[in-house]
N, C-alpha and C positions, 0 to 999 in steps of 0.2 A: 693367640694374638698374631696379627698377621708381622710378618718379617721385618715391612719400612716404617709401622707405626712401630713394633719395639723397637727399629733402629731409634727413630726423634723420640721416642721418651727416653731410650738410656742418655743419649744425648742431653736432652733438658735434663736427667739427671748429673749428667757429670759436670753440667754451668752451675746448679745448685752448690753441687759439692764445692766446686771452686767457690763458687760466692759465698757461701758459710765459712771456709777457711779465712778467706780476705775480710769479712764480718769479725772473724775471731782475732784476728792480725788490731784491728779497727780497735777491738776492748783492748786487747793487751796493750796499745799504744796510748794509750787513756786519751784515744780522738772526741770529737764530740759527742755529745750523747744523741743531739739530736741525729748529727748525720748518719748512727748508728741504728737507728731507728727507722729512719730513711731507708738505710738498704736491709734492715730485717723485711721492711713491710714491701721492698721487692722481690724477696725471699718469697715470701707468702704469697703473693700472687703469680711468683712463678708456679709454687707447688702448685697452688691451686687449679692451674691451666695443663699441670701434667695430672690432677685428679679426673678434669674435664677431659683430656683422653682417653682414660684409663675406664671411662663410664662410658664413653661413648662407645668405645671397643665392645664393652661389658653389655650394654644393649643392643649392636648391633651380631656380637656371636650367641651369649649363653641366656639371656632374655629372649631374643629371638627365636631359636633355638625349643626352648621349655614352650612358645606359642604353639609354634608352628607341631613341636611334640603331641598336643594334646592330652597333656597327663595332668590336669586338675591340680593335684598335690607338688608336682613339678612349678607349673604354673605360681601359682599363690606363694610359695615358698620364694619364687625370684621377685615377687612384690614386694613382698614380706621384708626381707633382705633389702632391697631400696629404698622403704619405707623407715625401717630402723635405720640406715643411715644415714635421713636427712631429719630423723629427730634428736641425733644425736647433735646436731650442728648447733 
């Protein structure tokens, strides 16, 4: 992974971590429920948008990569692997 995208995903990691503490702060003060929900579901689309790097990365080095290789079983095996991922969703 190159160096300035792992820099901004630990980053977007470390706003999550914080936003899940202040989340957990939210339940223990028995806040709303809704507004608790509220910031779970920006929670989730934060993650979600550091998944959307983390793929993006993931096909532009080791997808890439297993192409440009030409090795059949390389190849298919990194489909393979993307394909179960987005059946798991």
């Amino acid at each position: 992974m190159k160096k300035f995208l792992k820099k901004k995903i630990l980053n977007r990691m470390n706003y999550l971590i914080g936003h899940l503490k202040g989340v957990k702060k939210m339940i223990e003060n028995d806040e709303y429920c809704v507004d608790i929900i509220f910031q779970n579901e920006a929670v989730i689309s934060a993650l979600k948008k550091v998944n959307e790097m983390v793929l993006e990365n993931h096909l532009n080095t080791c997808v890439t990569q297993a192409i440009k290789n030409k090795s059949e079983k390389e190849r298919k095996k990194k489909i393979k692997e993307l394909l179960d991922l987005f059946k798991n969703k």
